[in-house]
Every structure is written in C-alpha cells, then in structure tokens.
Steps between C-alpha positions, in 0.01 A plus 500: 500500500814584700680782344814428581460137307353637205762705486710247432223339230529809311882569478543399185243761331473763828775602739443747761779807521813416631554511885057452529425208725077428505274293731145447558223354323258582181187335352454621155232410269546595109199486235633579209368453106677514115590301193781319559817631663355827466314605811178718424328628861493398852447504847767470800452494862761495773487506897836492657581377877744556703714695183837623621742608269855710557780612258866468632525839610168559706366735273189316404304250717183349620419292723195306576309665237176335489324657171271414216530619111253448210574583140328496183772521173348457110729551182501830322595629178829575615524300829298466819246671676473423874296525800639482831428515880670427816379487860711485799404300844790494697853508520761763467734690220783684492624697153803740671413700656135444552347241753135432464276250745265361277291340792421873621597630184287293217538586128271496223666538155387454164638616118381435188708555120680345253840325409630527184751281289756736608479430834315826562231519806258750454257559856244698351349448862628456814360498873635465804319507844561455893207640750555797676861513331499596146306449183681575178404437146673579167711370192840411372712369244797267518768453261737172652719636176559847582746640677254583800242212533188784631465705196239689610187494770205739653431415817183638675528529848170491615546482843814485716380483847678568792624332745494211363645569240755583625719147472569615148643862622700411854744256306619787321545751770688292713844635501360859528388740737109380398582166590231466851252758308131401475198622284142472461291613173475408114721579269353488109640597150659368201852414415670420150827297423689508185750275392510416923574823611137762610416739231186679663374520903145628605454419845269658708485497869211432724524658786764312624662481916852425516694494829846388549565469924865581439378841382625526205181619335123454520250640335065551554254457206780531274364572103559558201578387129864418435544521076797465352627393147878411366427659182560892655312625137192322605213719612181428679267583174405120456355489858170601403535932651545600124839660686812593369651461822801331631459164719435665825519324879328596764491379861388633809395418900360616769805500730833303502821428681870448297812463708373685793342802310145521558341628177121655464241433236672541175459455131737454265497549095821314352564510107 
C-alpha cells in the first residue's frame, strides 16, 4: 500500500501531527481473534519500503527506511500485553540532533509490556542493538497523562563502543571545542530517569583513547567509574560493599593532553 494514499483512507479515524507529510509503502498482515467487537489476541507483521517521513520543522525524519516489524498483542486483565520487534535494512533517520545510516548502521530493537486502560505503557523489557555500536537493554514506564510522558526507565548500557559510536556523541559536541575529537573503547554502566530527568549514573570506562587534533585534550587508556546520584543523601551501601560510603568517582590514564598541558599518569577520586 502507498502510504501517502492510505493516509488519506484513514483521515477520518487517524491523522498524522500537524505539519507531518509521509510517503512510501507498507504490507501489513493482521491475524487477530475475539467475540465480537471485542478483539481477544493476535498477530501483526509489517515491512516498510521506501518510508520517509518529516515534521514541518526538520526535527524528525526518515527517509528511505526500508524495515520490518512483528508483534504479538493478547487482552489482559486490565489491557494489553504486547510483543514487539523491529529490524532495520536500509535507509536513513534523523531525530535532532542525531543522524544515523541504517545501511552501515542496522538496528535491532525489541520491547515487550503492557498497556493499560489508562493509556499507561509499561516495557518491562526492552532491547536495542546495532553491531559493533551499542547494545543496550532495560525498562520503562510511560504515562501519555502525566505531566512528563517518561516516568521512569533503567537503562543498561552494556556496551557503548567506540568509534562507532560515536554518531550519537559528535552531534552534541558540535558547537564546542570537542567538536573534531575522536575515541576508541567501550563505555558500560547504568543510567536511571525519573519523571524524564536522570536520577542515578554508573558508568564505567574501558580503557578508553580520545584525541581531539585541535588539541584541546586527549587522553591514553583512560578509566575509571563515574557514579553519581541527584539525591546528595544517597550513599553507596546498596551497591553490594556493605559500605557506608558516599558515591565516589574515580578515573584515571596513563598520560593525557588538555589545552596544551601535557599531563602524566594520574588518578583521580571525585565525591
């Protein structure tokens, strides 16, 4: 089906955001089972071509997205409980300010929860993986009637690796001195969100290599374990030491370079 003409078949029930324009095509195949009006359990599967979509303002796009999805949905007590995963083939995206390649860059993503009547999504599971890029895994709750839709999330990072990851970092350091700075290594930890905003980092570095070839900094086997929580009462006793202790950071390398100063093997303890 062309999207942009069944766009057009579903006005009168869907309606994409103001200032969206879509193209492309889908195939979609539903099997679905219940009594009546009410639907009971089923089984979707889509595979998009060709899938570009844009709001008014550039700050979400795709274009030629070539992708498959499956899902699995049956009725709860409450609700729905849902299976889900998507595979990218092609194509690109843009969500501002990140840019991501999905021909070198391909995604595997999959989640898992429940809606409730309230509108409620609950991802007691979710994965999300790109080779030699990143693999991250955790879970989340979203509340479309709350003031902030993410109400809360854990997301393991189990591996950040460098450079390729890298197309998530450089958008972000652009207008800085960092902007032309490199890095090579893995990067793995957890971080927490409440209410949209993070609530706990644990982020260890693996001995990381960052250069920058304007000089502003670079830095050999770089290490360490940043920690940090917003609740300043917090200690580190539920870590698993049986310490009272503070959340401590601690980074170190073997030698570095910032702004010209050439600095020796170091290690740092921050609180």
């Amino acid at each position: 089906t062309r999207l942009d003409e069944f766009a057009k078949l579903a006005a009168p029930w869907v309606t994409l955001p103001d200032g969206f324009s879509l193209a492309g095509r889908a195939d979609l195949v539903v099997d679905a089972e219940g009594a009546g009006a009410v639907g009971r359990d089923g089984r979707a599967e889509l595979a998009l071509a060709e899938f570009t979509i844009a709001s008014a303002d550039g700050s979400i796009a795709t274009d030629r997205l070539a992708a498959t999805a499956t899902g699995t949905f049956a009725s709860a007590a409450d609700g729905w409980r849902f299976d889900l995963a998507l595979r990218t083939r092609d194509g690109q995206g843009y969500l501002d300010p990140v840019f991501v390649d999905f021909a070198t860059h391909p995604l595997e993503a999959e989640a898992r929860g429940t809606i409730d009547g309230a509108g409620r999504v609950t991802l007691e599971r979710f994965a999300a993986r790109q080779p030699d890029t990143l693999a991250v895994s955790g879970s989340a709750l979203l509340d479309p009637s709350a003031a902030t839709l993410l109400r809360r999330a854990t997301v393991d990072l189990d591996a950040i690796t460098f450079p390729r990851a890298g197309i998530y970092v450089a958008p972000f350091l652009a207008a800085t001195d960092l902007r032309n700075a490199t890095a090579r290594g893995t990067l793995r930890g957890v971080v927490e969100l409440e209410n949209g905003l993070p609530s706990r980092l644990d982020l260890a570095f693996v001995e990381l290599y960052v250069d920058d070839p304007d000089g502003a900094l670079a830095f050999d086997r770089l290490g360490g374990r940043v920690r940090w929580h917003a609740d300043e009462t917090r200690t580190a006793t539920g870590d698993g030491t049986g310490t009272d202790e503070p959340y401590v950071t601690t980074l170190g390398w073997q030698q570095g370079r910032l702004y010209g100063v050439t600095l020796g093997e170091a290690r740092l303890k921050l609180t």
